[in-house]
The first five atom37 places (N, CA, C, CB, O) and aatype in JSON, in Angstrom:
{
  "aatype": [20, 20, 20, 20, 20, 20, 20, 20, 20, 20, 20, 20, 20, 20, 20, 20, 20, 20, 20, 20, 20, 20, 20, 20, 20, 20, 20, 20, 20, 20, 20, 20, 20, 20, 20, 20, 20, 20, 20, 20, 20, 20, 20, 20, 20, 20, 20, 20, 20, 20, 20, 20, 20, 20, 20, 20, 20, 20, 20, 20, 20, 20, 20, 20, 20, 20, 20, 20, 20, 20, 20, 20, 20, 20, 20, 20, 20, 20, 20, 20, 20, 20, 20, 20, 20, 20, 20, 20, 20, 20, 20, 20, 20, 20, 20, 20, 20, 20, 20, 20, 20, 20, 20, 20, 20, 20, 20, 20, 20, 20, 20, 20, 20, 20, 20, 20, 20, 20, 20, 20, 20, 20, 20, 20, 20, 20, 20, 20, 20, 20, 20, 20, 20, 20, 20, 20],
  "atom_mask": [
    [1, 1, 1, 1, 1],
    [1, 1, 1, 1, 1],
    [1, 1, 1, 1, 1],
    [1, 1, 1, 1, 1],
    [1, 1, 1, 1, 1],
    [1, 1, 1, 1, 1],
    [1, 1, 1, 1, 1],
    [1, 1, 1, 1, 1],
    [1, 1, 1, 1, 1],
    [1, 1, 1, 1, 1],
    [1, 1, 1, 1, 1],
    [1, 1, 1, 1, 1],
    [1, 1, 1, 1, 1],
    [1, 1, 1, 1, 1],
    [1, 1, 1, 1, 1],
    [1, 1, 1, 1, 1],
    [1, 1, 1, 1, 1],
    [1, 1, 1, 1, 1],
    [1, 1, 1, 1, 1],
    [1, 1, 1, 1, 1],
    [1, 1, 1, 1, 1],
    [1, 1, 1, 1, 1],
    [1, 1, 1, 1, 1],
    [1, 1, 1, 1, 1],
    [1, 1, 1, 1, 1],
    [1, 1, 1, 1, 1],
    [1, 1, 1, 1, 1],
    [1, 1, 1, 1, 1],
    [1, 1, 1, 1, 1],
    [1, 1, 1, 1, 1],
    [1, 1, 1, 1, 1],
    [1, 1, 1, 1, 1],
    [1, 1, 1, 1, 1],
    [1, 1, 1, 1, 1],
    [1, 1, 1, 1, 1],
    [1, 1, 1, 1, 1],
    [1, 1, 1, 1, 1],
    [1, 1, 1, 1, 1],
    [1, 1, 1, 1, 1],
    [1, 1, 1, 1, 1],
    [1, 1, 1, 1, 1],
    [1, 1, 1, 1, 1],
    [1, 1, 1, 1, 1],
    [1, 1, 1, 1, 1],
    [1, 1, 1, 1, 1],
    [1, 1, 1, 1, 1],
    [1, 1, 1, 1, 1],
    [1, 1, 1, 1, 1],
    [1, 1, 1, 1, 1],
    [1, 1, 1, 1, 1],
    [1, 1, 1, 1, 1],
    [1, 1, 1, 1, 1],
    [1, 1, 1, 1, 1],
    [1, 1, 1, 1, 1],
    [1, 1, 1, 1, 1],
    [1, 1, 1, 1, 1],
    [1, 1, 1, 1, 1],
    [1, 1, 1, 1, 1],
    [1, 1, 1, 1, 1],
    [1, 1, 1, 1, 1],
    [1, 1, 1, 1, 1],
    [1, 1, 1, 1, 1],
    [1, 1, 1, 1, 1],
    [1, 1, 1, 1, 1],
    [1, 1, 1, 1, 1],
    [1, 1, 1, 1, 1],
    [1, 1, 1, 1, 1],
    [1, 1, 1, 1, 1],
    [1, 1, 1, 1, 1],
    [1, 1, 1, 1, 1],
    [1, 1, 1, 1, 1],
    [1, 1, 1, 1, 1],
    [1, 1, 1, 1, 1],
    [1, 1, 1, 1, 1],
    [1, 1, 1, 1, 1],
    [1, 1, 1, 1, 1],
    [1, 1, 1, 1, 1],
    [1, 1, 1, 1, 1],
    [1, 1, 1, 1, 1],
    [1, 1, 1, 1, 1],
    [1, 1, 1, 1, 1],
    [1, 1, 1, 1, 1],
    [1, 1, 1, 1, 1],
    [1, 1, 1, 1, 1],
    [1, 1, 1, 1, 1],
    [1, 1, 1, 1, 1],
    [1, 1, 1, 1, 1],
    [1, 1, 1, 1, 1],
    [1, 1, 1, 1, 1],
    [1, 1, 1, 1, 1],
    [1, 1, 1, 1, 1],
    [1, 1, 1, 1, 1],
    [1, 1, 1, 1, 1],
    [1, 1, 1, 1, 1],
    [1, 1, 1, 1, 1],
    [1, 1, 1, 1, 1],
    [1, 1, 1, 1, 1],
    [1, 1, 1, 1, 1],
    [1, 1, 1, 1, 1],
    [1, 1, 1, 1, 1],
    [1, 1, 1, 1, 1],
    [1, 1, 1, 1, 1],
    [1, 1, 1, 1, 1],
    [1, 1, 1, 1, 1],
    [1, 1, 1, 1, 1],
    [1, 1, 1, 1, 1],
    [1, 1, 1, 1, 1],
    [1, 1, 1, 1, 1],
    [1, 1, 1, 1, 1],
    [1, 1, 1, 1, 1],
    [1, 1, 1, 1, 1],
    [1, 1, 1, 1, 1],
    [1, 1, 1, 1, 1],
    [1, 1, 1, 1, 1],
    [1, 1, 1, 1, 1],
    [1, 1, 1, 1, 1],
    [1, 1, 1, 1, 1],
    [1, 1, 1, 1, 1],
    [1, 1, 1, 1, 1],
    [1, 1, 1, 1, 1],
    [1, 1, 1, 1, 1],
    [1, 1, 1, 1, 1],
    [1, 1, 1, 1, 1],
    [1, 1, 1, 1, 1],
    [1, 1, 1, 1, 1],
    [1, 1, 1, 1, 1],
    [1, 1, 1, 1, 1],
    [1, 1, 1, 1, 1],
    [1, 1, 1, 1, 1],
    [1, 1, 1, 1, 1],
    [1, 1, 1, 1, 1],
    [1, 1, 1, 1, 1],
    [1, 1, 1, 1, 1],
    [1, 1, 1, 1, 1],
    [1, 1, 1, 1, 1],
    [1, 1, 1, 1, 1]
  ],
  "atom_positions": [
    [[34.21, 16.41, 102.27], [35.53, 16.01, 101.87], [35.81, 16.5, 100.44], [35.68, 14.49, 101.97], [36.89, 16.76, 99.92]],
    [[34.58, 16.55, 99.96], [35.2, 16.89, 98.29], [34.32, 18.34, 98.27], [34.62, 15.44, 96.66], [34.93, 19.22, 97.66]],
    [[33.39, 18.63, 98.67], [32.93, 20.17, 97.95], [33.19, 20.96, 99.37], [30.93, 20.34, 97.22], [33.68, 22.06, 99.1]],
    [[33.08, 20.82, 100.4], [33.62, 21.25, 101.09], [35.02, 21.64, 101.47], [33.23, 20.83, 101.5], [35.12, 22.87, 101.54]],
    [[36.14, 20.99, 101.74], [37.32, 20.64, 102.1], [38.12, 20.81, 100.7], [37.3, 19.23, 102.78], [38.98, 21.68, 100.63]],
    [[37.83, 19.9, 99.48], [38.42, 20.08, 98.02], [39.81, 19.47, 98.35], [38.49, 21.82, 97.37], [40.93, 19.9, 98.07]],
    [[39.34, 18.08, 99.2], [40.52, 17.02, 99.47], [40.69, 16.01, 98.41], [40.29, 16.21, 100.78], [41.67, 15.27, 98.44]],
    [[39.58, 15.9, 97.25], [39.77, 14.7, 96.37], [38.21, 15.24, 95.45], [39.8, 12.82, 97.4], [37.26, 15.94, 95.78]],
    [[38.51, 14.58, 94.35], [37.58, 15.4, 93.24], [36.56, 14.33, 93.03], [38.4, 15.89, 91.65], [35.52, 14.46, 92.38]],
    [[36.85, 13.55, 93.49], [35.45, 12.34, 92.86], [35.73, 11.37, 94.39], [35.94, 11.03, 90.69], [36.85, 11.4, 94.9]],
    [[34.49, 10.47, 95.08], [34.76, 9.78, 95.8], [33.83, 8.54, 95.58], [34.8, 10.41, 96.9], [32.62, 8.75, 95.61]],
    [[34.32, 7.2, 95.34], [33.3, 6.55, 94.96], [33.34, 5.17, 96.43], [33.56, 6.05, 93.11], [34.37, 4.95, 97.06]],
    [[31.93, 4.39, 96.72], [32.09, 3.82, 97.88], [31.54, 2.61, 97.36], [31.49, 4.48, 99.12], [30.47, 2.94, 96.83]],
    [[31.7, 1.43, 97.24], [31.42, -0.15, 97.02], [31.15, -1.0, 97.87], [32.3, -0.77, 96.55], [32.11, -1.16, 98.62]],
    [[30.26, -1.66, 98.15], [30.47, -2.64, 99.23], [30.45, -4.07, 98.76], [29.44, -2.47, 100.28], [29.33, -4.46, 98.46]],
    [[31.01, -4.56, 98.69], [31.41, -6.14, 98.31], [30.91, -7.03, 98.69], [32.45, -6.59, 98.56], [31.53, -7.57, 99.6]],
    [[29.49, -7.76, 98.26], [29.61, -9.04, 99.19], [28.73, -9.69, 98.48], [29.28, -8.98, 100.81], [27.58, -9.25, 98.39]],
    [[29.08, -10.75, 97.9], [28.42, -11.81, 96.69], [27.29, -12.7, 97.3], [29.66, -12.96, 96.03], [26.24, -13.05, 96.77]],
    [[27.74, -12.97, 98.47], [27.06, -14.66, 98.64], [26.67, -14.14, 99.74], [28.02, -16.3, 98.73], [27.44, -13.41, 100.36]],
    [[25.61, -14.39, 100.12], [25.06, -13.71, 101.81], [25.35, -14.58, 102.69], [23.38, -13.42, 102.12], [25.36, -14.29, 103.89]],
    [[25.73, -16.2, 102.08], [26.46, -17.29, 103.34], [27.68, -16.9, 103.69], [26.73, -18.87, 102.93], [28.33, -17.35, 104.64]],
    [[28.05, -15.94, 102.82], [29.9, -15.64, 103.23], [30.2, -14.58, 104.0], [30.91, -15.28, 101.96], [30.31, -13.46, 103.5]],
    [[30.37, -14.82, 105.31], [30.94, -13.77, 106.6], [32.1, -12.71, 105.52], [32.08, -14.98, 108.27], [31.85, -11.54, 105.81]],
    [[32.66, -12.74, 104.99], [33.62, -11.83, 104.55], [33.03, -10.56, 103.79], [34.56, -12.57, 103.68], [33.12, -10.76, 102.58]],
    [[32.57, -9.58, 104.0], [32.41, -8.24, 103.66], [33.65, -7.14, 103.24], [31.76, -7.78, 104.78], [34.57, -6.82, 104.0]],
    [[33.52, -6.78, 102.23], [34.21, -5.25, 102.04], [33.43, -4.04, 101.58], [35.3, -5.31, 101.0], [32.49, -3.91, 100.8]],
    [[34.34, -2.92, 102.56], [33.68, -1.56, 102.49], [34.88, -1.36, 101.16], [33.7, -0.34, 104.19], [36.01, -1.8, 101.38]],
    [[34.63, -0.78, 99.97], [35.65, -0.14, 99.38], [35.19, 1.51, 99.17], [36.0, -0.94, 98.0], [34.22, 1.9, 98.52]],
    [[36.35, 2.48, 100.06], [36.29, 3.72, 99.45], [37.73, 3.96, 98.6], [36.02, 4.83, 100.62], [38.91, 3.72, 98.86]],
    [[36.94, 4.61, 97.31], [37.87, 4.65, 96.14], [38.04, 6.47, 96.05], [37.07, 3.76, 94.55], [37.15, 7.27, 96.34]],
    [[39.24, 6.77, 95.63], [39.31, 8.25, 95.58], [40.58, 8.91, 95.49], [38.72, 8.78, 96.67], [41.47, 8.63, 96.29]],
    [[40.73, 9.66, 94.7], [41.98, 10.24, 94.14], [42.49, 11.36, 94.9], [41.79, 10.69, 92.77], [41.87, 12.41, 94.75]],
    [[43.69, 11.4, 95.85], [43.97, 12.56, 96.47], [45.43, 12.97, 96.73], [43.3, 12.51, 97.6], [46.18, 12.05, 97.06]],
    [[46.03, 14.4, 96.63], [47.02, 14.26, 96.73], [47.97, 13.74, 98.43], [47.18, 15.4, 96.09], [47.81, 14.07, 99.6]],
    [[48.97, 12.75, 97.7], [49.39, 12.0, 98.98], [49.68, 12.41, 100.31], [50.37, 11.45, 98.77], [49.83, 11.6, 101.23]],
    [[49.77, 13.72, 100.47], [50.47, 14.3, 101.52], [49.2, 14.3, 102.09], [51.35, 15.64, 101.39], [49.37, 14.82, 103.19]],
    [[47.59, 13.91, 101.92], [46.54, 14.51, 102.61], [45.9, 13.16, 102.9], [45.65, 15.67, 101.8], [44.77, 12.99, 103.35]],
    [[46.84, 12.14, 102.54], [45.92, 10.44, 102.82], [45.64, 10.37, 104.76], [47.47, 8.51, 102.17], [44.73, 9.74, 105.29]],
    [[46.26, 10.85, 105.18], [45.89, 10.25, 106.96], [44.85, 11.25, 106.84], [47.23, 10.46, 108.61], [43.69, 10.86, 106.95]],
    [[45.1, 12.68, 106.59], [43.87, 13.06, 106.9], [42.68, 12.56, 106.42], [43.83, 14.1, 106.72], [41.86, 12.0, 107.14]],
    [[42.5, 12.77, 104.87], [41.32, 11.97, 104.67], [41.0, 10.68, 105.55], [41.39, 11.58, 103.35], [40.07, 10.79, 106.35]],
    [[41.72, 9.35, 105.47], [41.42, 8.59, 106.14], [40.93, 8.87, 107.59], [42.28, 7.94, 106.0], [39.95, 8.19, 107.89]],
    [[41.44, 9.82, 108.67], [40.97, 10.27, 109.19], [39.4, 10.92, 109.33], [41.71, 10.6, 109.19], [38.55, 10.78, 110.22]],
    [[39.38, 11.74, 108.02], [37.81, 12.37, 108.01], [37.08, 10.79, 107.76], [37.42, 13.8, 106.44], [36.23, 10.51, 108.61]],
    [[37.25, 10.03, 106.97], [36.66, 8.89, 106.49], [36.39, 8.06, 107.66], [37.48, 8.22, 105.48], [35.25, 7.63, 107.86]],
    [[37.38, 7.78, 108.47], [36.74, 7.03, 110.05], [35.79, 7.81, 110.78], [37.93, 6.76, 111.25], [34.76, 7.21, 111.08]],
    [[35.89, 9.14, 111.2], [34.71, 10.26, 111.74], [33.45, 9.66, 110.79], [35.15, 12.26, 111.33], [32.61, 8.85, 111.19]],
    [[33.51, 10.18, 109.57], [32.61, 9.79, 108.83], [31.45, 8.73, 108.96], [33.21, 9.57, 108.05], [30.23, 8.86, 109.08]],
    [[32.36, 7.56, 108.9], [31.58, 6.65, 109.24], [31.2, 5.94, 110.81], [32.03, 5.87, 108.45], [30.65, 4.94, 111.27]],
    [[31.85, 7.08, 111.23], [31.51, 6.85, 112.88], [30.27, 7.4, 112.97], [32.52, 7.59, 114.05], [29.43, 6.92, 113.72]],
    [[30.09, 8.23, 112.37], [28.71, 9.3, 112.61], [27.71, 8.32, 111.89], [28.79, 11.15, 111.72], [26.86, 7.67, 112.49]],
    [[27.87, 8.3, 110.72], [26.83, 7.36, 109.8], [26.0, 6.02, 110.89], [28.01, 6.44, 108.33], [24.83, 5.78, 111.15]],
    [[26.72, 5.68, 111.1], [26.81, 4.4, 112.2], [26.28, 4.54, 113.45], [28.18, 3.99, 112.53], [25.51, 3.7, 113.91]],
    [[26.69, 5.78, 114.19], [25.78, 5.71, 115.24], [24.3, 6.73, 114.87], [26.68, 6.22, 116.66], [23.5, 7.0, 115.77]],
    [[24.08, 7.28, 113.29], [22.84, 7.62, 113.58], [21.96, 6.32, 112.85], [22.54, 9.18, 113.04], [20.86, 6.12, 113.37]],
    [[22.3, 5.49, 111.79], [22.17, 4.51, 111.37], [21.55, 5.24, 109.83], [21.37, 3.53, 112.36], [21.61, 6.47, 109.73]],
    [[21.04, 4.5, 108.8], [20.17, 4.62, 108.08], [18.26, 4.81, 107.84], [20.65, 3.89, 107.76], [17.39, 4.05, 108.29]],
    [[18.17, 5.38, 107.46], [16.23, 4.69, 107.45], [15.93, 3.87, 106.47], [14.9, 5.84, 107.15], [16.71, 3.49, 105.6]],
    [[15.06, 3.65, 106.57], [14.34, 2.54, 105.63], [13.79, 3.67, 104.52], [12.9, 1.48, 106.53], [13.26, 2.88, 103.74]],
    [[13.63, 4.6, 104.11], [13.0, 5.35, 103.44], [14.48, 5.49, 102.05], [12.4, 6.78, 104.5], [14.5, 5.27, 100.84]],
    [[15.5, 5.96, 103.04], [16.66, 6.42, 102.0], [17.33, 4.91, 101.35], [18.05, 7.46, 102.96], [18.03, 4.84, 100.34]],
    [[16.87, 3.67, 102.3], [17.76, 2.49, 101.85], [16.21, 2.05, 100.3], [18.17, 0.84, 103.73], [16.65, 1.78, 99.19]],
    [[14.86, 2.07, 100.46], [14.59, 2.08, 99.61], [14.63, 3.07, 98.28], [13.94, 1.78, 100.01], [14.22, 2.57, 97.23]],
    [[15.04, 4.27, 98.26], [15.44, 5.58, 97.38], [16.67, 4.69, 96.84], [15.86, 7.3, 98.32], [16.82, 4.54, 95.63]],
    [[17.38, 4.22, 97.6], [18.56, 3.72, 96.9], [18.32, 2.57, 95.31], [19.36, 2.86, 98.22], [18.71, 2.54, 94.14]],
    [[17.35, 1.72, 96.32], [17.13, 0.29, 95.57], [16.27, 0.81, 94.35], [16.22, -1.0, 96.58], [16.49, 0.16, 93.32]],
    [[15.31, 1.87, 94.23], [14.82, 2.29, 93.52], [15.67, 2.72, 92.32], [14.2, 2.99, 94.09], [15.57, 2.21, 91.21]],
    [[16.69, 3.89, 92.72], [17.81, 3.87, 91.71], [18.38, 2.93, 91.29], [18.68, 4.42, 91.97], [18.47, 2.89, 90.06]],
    [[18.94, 1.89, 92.01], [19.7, 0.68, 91.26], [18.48, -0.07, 90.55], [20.62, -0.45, 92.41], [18.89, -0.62, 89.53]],
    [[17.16, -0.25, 90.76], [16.0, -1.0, 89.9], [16.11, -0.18, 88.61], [14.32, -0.95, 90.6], [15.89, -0.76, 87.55]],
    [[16.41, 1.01, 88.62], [16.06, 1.61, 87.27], [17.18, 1.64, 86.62], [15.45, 2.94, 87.25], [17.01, 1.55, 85.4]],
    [[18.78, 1.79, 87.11], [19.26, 1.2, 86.54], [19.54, 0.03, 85.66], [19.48, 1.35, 86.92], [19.83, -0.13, 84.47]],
    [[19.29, -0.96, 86.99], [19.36, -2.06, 85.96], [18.18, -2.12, 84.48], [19.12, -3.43, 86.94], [18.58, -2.38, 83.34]],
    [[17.03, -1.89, 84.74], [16.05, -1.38, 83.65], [16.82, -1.12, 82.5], [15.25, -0.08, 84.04], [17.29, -1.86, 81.64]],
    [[16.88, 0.42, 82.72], [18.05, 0.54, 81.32], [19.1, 0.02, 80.81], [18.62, 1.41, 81.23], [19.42, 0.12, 79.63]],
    [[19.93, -0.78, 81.99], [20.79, -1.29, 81.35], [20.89, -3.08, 81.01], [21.78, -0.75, 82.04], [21.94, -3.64, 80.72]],
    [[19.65, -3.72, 81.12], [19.3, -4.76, 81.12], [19.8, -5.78, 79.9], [18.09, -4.56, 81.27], [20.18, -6.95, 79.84]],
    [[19.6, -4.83, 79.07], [20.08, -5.29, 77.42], [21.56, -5.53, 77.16], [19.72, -4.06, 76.29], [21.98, -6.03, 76.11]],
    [[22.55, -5.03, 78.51], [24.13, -5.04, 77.95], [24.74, -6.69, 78.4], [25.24, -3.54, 78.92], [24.54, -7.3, 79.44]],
    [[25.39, -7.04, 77.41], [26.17, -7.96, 77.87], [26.8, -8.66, 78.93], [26.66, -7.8, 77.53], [26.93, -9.86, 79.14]],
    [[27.12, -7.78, 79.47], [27.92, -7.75, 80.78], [27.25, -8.03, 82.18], [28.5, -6.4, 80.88], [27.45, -8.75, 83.16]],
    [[25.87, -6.63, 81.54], [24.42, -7.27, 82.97], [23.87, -8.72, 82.94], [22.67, -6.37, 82.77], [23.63, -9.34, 83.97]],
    [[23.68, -9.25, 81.63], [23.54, -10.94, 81.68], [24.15, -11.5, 82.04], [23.47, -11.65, 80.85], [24.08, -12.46, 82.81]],
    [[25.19, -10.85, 81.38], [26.21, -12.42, 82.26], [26.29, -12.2, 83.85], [28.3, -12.54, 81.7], [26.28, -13.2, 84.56]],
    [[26.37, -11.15, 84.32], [25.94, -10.76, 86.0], [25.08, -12.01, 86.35], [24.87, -9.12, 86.26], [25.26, -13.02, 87.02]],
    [[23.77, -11.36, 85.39], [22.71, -12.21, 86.06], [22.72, -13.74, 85.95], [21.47, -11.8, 85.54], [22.01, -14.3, 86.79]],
    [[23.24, -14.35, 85.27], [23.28, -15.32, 84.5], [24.02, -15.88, 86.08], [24.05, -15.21, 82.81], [23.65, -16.83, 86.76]],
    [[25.2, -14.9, 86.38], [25.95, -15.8, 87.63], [25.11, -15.85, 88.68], [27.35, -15.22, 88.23], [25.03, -16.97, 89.19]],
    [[24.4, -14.94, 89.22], [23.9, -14.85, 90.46], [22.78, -15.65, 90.58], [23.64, -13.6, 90.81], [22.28, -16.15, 91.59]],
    [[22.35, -15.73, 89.15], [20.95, -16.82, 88.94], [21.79, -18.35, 89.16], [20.02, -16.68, 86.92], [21.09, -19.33, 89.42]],
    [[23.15, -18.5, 89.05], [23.18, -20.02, 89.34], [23.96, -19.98, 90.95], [24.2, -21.0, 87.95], [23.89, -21.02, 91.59]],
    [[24.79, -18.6, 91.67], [24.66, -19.18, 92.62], [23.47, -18.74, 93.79], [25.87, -19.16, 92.95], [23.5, -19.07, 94.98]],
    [[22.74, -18.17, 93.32], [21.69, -17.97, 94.29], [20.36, -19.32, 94.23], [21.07, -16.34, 93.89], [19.39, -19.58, 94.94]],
    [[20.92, -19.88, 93.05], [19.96, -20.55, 92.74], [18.62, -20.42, 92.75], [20.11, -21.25, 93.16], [17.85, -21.22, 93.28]],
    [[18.16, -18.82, 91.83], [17.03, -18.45, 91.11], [16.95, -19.0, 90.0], [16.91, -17.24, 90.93], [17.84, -19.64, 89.45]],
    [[15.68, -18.74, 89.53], [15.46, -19.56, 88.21], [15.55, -18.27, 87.19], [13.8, -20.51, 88.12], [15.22, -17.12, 87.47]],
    [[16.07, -18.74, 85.98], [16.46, -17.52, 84.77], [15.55, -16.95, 84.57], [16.91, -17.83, 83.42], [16.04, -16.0, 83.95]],
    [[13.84, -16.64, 84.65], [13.13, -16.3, 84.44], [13.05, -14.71, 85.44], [12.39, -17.38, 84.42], [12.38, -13.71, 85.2]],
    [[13.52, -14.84, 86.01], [13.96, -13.91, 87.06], [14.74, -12.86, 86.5], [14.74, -14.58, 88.11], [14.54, -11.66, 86.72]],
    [[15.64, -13.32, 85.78], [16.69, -12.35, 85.49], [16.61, -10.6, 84.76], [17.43, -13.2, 84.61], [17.39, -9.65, 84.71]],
    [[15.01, -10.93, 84.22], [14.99, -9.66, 83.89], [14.0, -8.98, 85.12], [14.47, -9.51, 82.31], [13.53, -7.87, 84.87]],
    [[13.75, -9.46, 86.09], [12.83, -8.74, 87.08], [13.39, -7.88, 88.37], [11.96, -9.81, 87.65], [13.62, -8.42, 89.45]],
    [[13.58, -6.61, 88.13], [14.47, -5.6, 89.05], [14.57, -6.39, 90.61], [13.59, -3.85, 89.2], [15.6, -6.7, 91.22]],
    [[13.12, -6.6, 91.02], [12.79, -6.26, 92.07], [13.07, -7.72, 92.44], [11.49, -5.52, 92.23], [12.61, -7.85, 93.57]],
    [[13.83, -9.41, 91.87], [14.25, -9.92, 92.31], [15.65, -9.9, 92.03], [13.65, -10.66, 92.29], [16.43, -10.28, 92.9]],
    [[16.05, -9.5, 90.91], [17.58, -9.03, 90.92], [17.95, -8.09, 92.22], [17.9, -8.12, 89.48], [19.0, -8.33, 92.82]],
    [[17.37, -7.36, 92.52], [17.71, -6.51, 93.56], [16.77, -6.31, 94.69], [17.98, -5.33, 93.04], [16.17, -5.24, 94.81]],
    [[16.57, -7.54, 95.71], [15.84, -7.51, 96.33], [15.76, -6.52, 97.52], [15.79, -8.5, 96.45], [16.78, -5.91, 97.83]],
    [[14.49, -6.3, 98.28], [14.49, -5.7, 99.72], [15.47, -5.72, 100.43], [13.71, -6.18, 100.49], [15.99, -6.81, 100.62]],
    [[16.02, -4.61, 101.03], [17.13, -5.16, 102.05], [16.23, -3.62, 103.23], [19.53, -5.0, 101.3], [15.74, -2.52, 102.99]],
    [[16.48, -4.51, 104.49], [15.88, -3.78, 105.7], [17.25, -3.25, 106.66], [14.75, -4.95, 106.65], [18.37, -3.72, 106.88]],
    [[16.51, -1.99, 107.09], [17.86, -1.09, 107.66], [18.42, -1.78, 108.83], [17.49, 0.52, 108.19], [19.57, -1.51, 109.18]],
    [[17.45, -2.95, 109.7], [18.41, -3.64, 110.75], [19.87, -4.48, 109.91], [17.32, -4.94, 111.68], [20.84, -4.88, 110.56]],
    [[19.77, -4.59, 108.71], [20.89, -5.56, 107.6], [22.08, -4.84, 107.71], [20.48, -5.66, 105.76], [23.23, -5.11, 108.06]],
    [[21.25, -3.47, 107.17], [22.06, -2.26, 106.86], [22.98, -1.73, 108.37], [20.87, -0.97, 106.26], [24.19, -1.63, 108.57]],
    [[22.27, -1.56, 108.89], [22.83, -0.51, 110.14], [23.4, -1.56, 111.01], [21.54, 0.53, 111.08], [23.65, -1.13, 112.14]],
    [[23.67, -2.77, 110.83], [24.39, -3.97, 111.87], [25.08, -4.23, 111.33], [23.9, -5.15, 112.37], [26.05, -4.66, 111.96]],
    [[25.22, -4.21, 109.85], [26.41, -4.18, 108.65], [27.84, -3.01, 108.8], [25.48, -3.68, 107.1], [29.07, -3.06, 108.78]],
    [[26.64, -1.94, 108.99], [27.76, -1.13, 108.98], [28.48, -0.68, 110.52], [27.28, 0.09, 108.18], [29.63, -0.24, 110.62]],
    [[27.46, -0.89, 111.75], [28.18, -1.15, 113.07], [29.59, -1.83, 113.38], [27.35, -1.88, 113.73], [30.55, -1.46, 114.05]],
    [[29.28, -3.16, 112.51], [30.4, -4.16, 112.48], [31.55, -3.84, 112.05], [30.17, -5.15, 111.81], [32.62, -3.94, 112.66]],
    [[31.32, -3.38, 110.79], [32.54, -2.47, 110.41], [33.44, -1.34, 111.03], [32.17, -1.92, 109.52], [34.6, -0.94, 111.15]],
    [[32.25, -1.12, 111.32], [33.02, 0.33, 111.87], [33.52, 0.02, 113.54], [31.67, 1.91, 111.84], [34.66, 0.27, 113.95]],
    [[32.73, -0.39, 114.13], [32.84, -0.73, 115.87], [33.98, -1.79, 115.78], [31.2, -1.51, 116.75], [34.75, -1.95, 116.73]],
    [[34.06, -2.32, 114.93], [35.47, -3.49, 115.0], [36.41, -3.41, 114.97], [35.75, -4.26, 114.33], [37.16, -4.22, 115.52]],
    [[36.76, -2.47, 114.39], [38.13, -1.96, 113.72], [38.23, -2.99, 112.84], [39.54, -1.77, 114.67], [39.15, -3.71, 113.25]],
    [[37.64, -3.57, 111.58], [38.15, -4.45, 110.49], [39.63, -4.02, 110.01], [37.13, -4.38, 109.26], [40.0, -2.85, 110.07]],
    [[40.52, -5.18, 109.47], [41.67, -4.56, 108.49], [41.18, -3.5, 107.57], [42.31, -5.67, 107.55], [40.04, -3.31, 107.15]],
    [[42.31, -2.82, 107.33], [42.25, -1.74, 105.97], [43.56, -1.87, 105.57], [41.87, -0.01, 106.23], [44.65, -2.31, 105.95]],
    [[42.83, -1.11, 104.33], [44.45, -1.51, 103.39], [44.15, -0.25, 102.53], [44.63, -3.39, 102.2], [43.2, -0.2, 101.76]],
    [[45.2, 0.97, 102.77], [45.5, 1.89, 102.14], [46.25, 2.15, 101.36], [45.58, 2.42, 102.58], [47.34, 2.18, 101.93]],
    [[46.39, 2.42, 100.16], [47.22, 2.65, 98.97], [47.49, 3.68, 98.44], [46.91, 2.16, 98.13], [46.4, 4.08, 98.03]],
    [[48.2, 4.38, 98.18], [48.97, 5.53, 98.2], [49.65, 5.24, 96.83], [49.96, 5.7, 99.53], [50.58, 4.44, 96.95]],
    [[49.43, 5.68, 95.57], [50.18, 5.92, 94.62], [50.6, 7.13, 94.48], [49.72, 5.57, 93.68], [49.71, 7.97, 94.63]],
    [[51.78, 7.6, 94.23], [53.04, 9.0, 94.17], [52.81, 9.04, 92.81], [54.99, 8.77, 94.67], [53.26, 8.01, 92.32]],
    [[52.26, 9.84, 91.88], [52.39, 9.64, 90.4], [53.89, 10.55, 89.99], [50.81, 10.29, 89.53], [54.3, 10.59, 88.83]]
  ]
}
């Protein structure tokens, strides 16, 4: 979509979900494109994750991931902003603060059946979407 195609110059993807008791999930894809090309993209973006979905993830690339976000947080452990993160998740997860500087419970294991039934749901459901289109 972007080095291929040269439909949008940056594409960034979020997934939302605070509290693991809370059924409500969001996929956010974020990305700058000119308007006349939004169905298509959205288009490539449903293929997309149609494919993703039925080949699923491995456990190899979902730990490569966590590895990057552990070392992130590492370096960025010292900023303001990451405490107070942690500071929240330590009271609603109800960990103890001692935790807060330890990657590997800040960002625990997650196994590809989480992952790949996560993202089935999404995708096999047809969840709402909500597309936005700014005309600059």
């Amino acid at each position: 979509m972007r080095e291929d195609l040269g439909l949008t110059y940056s594409i960034q993807t979020n997934f939302y979900h605070l509290n693991p008791a809370d059924k409500v999930k969001t996929l956010g894809i974020h990305l700058q494109c000119d308007p006349t090309k939004v169905e298509q993209i959205t288009d490539l973006l449903d293929q997309s994750l149609a494919d993703l979905a039925s080949t699923g993830f491995t456990q190899a690339r979902i730990d490569q991931q966590l590895d990057i976000y552990r070392g992130d947080f590492s370096a960025n452990s010292h900023k303001a902003k990451n405490i107070l993160w942690r500071l929240l998740q330590a009271q609603i997860f109800n960990t103890g603060l001692a935790s807060l500087h330890e990657p590997e419970i800040s960002i625990p294991e997650v196994k590809t059946n989480v992952i790949n039934d996560t993202l089935s749901g999404l995708v096999n459901h047809r969840h709402s979407r909500l597309v936005t289109s700014l005309n600059p």
